[in-house]
C-alpha angles and dihedrals in degrees: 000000000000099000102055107135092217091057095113096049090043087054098054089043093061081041092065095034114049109042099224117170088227143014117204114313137289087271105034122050120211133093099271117128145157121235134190120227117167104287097359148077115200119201102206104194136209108228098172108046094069103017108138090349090113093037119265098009139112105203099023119230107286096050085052089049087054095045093049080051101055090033090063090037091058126118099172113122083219121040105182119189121214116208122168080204117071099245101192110040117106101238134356118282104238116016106263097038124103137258141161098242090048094043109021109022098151086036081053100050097048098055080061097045100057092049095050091039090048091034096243105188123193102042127153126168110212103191134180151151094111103090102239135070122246138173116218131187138177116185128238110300116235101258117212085248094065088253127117116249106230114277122263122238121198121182114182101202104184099154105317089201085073124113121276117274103238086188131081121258093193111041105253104100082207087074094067122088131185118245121229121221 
């Protein structure tokens, strides 16, 4: 997490190694970005750099600043968020991994928040690091004016060629279905 004492020496090493055209910003170190591809705008997030520096969080209040910022910048048709953590499940998948709700709730709730607040539309979370793939949705919010908040789409692509998860991920046993070779 935040805390790691080697932290300076693991940064510089992903600095040398992946080629990205920025780390972080002028003002806030870490190894988030945005890059255009095509139609989309992709957010890739740092959720180690900050994580349980500022107490219960995942991207630390500045990153999340940033990414509120872009977010709302952005004239892609499509903004696609890249978290190495799931943001929407209920719950991590095994005791001890990581998710939003478990490490970032308030983080968590903000990011929706500001889409649904600036009516970003075309958002779509890809997730990944638990060895297994997964679709997550949560339905349009009730918004203050009577109206729905757009509906949030999560795919955990990591890697979708595994095995299939014989367990469930959200605690009902009936959720789970067997696949058929």
């Amino acid at each position: 997490d935040g805390h790691f004492e080697g932290k300076p020496r693991a940064f510089s090493s992903f600095r040398r190694m992946w080629a990205n055209r920025t780390y972080g910003t002028a003002a806030i170190a870490g190894v988030f970005s945005r890059v255009r591809c095509g139609p989309v705008d992709v957010f890739l997030l740092d959720e180690r750099y900050y994580r349980g520096v500022e107490g219960h969080n995942v991207l630390g209040a500045a990153q999340l600043a940033w990414l509120a910022d872009e977010l709302a910048r952005s004239w892609a048709p499509v903004k696609l968020i890249a978290s190495s953590s799931q943001m929407l499940a209920e719950t991590a998948v095994r005791k001890g991994w990581d998710c939003f709700r478990k490490d970032g709730p308030r983080e968590l709730e903000q990011i929706l928040s500001i889409i649904e607040q600036h009516d970003i539309r075309g958002v779509v979370i890809a997730s990944g690091d638990l060895h297994m793939a997964n679709l997550l949705h949560v339905a349009g919010r009730p918004l203050a004016n009577g109206c729905r908040g757009p509906e949030f789409w999560e795919l955990t692509t990591s890697p979708l060629a595994n095995d299939p998860w014989k367990e469930s991920i959200a605690g009902d046993p009936t959720l789970v279905r067997e696949v058929i070779d």
